[in-house]
C-alpha positions, -999 to +999 in steps of 0.1 A: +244-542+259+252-578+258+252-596+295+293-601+293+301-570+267+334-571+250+361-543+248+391-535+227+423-516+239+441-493+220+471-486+230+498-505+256+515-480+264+522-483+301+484-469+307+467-490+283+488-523+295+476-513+328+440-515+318+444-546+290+457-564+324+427-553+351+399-557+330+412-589+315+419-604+349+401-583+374+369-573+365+341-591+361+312-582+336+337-575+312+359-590+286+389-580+264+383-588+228+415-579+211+445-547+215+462-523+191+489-502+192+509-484+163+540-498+181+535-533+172+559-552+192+543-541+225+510-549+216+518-588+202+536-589+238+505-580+255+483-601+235+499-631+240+499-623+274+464-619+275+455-642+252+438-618+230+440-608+193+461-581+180+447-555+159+466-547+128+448-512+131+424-491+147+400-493+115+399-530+123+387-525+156+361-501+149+345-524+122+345-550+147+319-566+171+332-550+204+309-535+223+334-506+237+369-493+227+391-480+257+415-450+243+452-453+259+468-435+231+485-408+230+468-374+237+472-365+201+451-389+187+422-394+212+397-368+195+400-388+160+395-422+175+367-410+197+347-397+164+356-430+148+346-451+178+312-427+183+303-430+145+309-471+149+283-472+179+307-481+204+307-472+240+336-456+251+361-455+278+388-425+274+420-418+295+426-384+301+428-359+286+404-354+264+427-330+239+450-303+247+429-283+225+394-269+239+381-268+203+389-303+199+373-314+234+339-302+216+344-319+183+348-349+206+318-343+229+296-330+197+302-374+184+297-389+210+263-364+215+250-372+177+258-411+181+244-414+215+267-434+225+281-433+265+314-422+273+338-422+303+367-400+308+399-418+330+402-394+360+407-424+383+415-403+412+372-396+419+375-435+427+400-433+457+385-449+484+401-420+510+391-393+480+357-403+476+350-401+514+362-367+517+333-359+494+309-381+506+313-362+538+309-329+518+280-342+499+265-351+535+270-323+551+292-336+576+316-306+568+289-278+571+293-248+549+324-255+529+348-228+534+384-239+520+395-273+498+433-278+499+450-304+474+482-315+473+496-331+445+533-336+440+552-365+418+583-382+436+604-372+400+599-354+374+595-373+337+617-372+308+621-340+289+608-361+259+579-360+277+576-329+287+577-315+255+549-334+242+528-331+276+510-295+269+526-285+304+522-290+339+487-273+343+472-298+311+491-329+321+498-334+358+474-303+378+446-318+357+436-349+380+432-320+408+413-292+387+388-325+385+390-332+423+383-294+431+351-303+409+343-334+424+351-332+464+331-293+460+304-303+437+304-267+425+315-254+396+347-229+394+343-188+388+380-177+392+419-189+388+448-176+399+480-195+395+520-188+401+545-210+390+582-215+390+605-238+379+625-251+411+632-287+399+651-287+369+661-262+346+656-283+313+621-281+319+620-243+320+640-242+290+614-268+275+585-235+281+573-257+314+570-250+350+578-277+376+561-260+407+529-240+414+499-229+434+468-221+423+437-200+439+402-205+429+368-195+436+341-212+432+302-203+427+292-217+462+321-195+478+344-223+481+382-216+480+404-241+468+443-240+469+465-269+447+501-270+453+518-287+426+558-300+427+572-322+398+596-335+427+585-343+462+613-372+471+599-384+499+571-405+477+541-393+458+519-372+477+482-370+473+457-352+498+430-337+502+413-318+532+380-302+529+369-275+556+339-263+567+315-246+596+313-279+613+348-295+610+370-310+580+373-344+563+410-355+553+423-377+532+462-389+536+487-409+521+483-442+527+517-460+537+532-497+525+526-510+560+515-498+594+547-509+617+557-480+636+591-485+656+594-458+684+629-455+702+650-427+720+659-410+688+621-409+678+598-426+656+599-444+619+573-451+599+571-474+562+571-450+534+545-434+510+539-446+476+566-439+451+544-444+420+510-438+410+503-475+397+513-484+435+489-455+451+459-461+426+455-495+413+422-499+436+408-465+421+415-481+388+393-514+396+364-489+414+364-467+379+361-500+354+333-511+380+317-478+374+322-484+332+305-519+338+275-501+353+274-474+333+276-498+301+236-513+312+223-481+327+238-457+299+255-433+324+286-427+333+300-416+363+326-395+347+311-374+316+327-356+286+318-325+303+340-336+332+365-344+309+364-308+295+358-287+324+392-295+338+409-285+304+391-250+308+409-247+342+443-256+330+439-227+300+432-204+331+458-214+352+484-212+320+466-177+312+472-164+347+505-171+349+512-157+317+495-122+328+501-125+363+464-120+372+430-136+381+410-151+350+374-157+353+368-189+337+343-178+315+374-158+300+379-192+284+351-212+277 
């Protein structure tokens, strides 16, 4: 690689705006060399804001001289432009997921294995400053024997039913980032799922063959349990935690809160708010993870791997199975 190594964007959407903006402006070691996106008007909009050619397609960006593509499309078209982007030699940087489809995750994995080239899969949350302590203290011991992992993961509204119907559900789409973190914060590998769901939120998205709310149970090899309570709608902000516990004691990490002013009176005690939206939550996670795509680009690792990007897809099919059958799955029912 190149001492400054360039990059291409495809897709800004709301995601791959995000990232066009960061690595343009925030990150160092790392350039944007031009966008694409099939709507055109959004990405001339975001290429003259960057200052940054557009792409009149992704075949032009491929036969380019970028040294990496970053995927923001839609979930439907990553596995195609991953192939394309692995048979082109370029290093590549894929929001999740990887497909909705397990069979596609491996035609993915099995170009970007033949070409050699490196690949890192978005799940942004590893980079968390609070996340990634709680698993630095597992990984350190500080914990002890890890008995129990508890995530909480709930949205302050649901999305549109548009979206819904294209997502492939709340167990692919949203309890995705936390089948990862069950991964991650463990460091073991998962044996068993069992999931119920419910739709509590809105009916639209039962009628749209979705679930809105949900806790899953699952083993993993070490003994581990982890529970992940899920809510399309929690409306006091979006909640993210995570509280590992083990022989010696538990590591916790909470929301973080737009300021610290408390005000305590007779009737009691107010505190500033959580996040309402993820961008406002995770836009530090999001500089940490292109910081770990800079690094991986000269060492040829990357922190998150295409195997991480497809273990987390086997969970969802668990969780989707379980629910469907009302029973445990062993995940090597599905992969």
């Amino acid at each position: 690689m190149p001492d400054n190594p360039t990059i291409a964007v495809l897709g800004t959407g709301r995601i791959g705006k995000m990232h066009a903006e960061l690595v343009a402006r925030q990150v160092p070691g790392l350039d944007v060399s031009a966008v694409f996106d099939v709507y055109t008007e959004g990405a001339e909009a975001v290429g003259a804001d960057l200052g940054v050619p557009v792409a009149a397609n992704a075949e032009e960006i491929m036969a380019s001289d970028c040294d990496a593509v970053a995927i923001c499309t839609s979930t439907d078209t990553h596995v195609d432009l991953v192939v394309a982007a692995a048979e082109a030699g370029k290093a590549i940087f894929l929001e999740k997921p990887v497909s909705l489809d397990l069979a596609e995750v491996d035609r993915a994995l099995a170009a970007v294995d033949a070409a050699g080239v490196p690949m890192q899969v978005g799940f942004n949350r590893r980079f968390d400053a609070a996340h990634a302590s709680v698993k630095q203290a597992v990984a350190n011991g500080e914990c002890g024997d890890l008995h129990m992992l508890r995530i909480t993961s709930r949205d302050p509204a649901p999305p549109p039913i548009e979206y819904i119907n294209v997502s492939g559900g709340m167990f692919r789409d949203m309890t995705i980032h936390d089948f990862d973190m069950a991964r991650f914060v463990t460091g073991s590998e998962v044996t068993e799922v069992f999931a119920k769901a419910a739709v509590r939120v809105d009916p639209a998205i039962g009628e749209a063959g979705d679930v809105d709310t949900a806790v899953i149970m699952m083993t993993h090899e070490n003994g581990c349990i982890t529970t992940i309570d899920n809510t399309r709608q929690a409306v006091y902000g979006y909640d993210q935690r995570v509280e590992a516990f083990g022989s010696k004691g538990m590591a916790v990490s909470e929301n973080p809160r737009s300021h610290t002013t408390e005000i305590h009176t007779a009737a009691g005690t107010n505190q500033a708010t959580i996040p309402y939206f993820f961008l406002e939550r995770y836009i530090p996670s999001y500089l940490a993870e292109w910081s770990g795509f800079v690094e991986g680009l000269s060492t040829g690792v990357m922190p998150v791997t295409g195997i991480d990007g497809r273990a987390p897809l086997v969970l969802g099919l668990a969780a989707m199975k379980s629910v469907e059958e009302n029973r445990p799955v062993a995940v090597n029912e599905i992969a």
